[in-house]
C-alpha positions in Angstrom: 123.3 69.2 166.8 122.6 72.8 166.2 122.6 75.1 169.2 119.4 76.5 170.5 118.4 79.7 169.2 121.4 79.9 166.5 118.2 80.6 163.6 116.9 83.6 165.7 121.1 85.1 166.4 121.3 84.8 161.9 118.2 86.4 161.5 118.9 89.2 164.1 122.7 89.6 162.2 120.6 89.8 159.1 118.6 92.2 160.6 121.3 94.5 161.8 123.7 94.8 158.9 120.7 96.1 156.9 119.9 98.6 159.1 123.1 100.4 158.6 122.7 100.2 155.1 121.9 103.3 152.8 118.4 102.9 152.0 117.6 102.3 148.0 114.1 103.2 147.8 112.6 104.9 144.8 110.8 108.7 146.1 108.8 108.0 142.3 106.3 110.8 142.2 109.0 113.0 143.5 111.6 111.2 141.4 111.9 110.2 137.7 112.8 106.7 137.7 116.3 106.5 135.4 114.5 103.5 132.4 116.5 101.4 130.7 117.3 102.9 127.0 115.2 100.3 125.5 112.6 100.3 127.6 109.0 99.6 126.7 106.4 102.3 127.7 103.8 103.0 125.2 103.5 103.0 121.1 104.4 106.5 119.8 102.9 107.0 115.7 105.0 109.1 113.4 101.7 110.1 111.3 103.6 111.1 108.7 105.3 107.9 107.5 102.2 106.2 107.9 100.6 104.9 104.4 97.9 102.8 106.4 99.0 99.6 105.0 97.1 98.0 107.5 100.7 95.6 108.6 100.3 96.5 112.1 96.6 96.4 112.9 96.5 92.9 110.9 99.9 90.9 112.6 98.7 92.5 116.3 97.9 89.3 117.8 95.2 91.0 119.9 93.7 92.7 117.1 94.1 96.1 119.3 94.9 98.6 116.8 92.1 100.3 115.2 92.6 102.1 111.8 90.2 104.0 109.3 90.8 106.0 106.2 89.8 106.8 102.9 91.1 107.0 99.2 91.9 109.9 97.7 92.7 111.3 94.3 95.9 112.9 93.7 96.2 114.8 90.3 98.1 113.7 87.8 101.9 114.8 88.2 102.9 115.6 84.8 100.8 117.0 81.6 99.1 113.8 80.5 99.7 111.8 83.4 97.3 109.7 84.9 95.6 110.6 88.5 96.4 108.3 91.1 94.8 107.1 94.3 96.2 107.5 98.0 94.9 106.2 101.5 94.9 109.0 103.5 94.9 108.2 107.9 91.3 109.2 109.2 91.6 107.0 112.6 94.5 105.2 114.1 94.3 103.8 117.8 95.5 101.6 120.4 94.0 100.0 122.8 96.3 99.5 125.5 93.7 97.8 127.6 94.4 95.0 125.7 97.6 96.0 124.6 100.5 93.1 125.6 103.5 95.2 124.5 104.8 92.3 122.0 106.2 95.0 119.6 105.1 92.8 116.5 103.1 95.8 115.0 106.2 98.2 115.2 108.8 95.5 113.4 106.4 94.8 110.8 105.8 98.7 109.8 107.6 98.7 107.2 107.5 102.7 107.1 109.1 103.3 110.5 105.4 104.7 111.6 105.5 103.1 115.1 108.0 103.6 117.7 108.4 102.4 121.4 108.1 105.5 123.8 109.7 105.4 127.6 106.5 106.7 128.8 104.4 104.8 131.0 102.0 107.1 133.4 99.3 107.0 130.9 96.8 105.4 133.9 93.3 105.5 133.6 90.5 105.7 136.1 88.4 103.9 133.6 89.0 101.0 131.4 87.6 102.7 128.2 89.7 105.7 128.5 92.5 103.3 128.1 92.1 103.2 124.4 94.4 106.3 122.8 93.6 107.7 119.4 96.3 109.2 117.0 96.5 112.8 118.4 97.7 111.2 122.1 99.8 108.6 119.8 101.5 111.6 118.3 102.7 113.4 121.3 104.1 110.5 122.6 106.2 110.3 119.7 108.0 113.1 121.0 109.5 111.5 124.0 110.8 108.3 121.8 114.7 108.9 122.1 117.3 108.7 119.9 118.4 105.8 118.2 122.0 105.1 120.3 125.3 105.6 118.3 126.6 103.0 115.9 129.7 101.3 116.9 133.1 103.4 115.9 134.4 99.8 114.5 131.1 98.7 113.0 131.1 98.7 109.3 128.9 101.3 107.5 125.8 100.2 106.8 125.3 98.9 103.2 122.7 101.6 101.9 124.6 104.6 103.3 127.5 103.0 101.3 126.1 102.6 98.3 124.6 106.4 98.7 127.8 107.8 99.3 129.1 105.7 95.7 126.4 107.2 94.3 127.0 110.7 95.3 130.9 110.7 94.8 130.2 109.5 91.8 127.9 112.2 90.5 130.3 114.6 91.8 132.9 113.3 89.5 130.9 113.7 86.6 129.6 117.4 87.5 133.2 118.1 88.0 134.4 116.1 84.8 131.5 118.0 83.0 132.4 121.9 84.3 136.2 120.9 83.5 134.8 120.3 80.2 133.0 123.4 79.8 135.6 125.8 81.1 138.1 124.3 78.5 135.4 124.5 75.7 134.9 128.1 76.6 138.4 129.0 76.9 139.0 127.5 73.4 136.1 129.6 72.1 138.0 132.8 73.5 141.3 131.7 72.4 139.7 131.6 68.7 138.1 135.3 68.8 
């Protein structure tokens, strides 16, 4: 049989060993919170990459992107070339209101557009402010940090690979080729 009053003497010991504990609370306005590297704050849009292939706005299962543009006609490159036609980004926004931070629209871009920013104090005293056109989207793309260090022991990734074949190999030839030139002139001395 438990003795009387044994639940209250726990709770009390409880009670007691966390008062003389250091206190862990968070002074936030004061104090930056330390996130997680990987953390998910808002969407940050690299306008540059974007070709407004319309991926993102069409896999975002809450259909809160919004994007708008127009074609334009680039002049031919070369004499006798043909003009071709661009989209060019007039309106890209998200609407974070409605906005459940899945990240599907920023693995399907298959331009490396979209990117996941740490920042999160992007409150609102009104739900329709909440919506965040490209020029917002664009700063936050700032505060996206870098992509963490590859593994010493990891192999090299196969494209950087094959650049670096390429490369080494093209060096070869310009060196086989000036090898080739300096001996052709030096011949051509040698004869006058």
């Amino acid at each position: 049989m438990p003795i009387p009053g044994s639940g209250l003497a726990k709770g009390l010991a409880v009670t007691l060993r966390t008062m003389t504990k250091k206190t862990v609370t968070a002074q936030y306005p004061d104090v930056q919170p330390e996130l997680p590297p990987r953390s998910r704050g808002v969407i940050g849009l690299f306008e540059e990459n974007c070709t407004v292939c319309m991926l993102c706005a069409r896999e975002c299962p809450d259909w809160c992107i919004y994007i708008d543009s127009h074609k334009e006609t680039v002049p031919a490159a070369a004499p006798g070339g043909r003009e071709r036609s661009r989209n060019v980004l007039d309106r890209f926004a998200i609407d974070f209101s409605l906005c459940m931070y899945c990240g599907i629209c920023i693995e399907v871009c298959p331009f490396d557009a979209l990117f996941w920013s740490p920042e999160f104090e992007y409150a609102e005293t009104d739900i329709h402010e909440l919506t965040h056109e490209r020029d917002k989207l664009r700063e936050w793309m700032w505060t996206v940090p870098e992509p963490p260090a590859l593994d010493a022991k990891a192999e090299e990734p196969k494209e950087i690979a094959a650049a670096r074949k390429a490369a080494e190999k093209a060096a070869e030839k310009a060196a086989a080729e000036a090898a080739a030139a300096a001996a052709e002139a030096q011949a051509q001395e040698e004869q006058q």
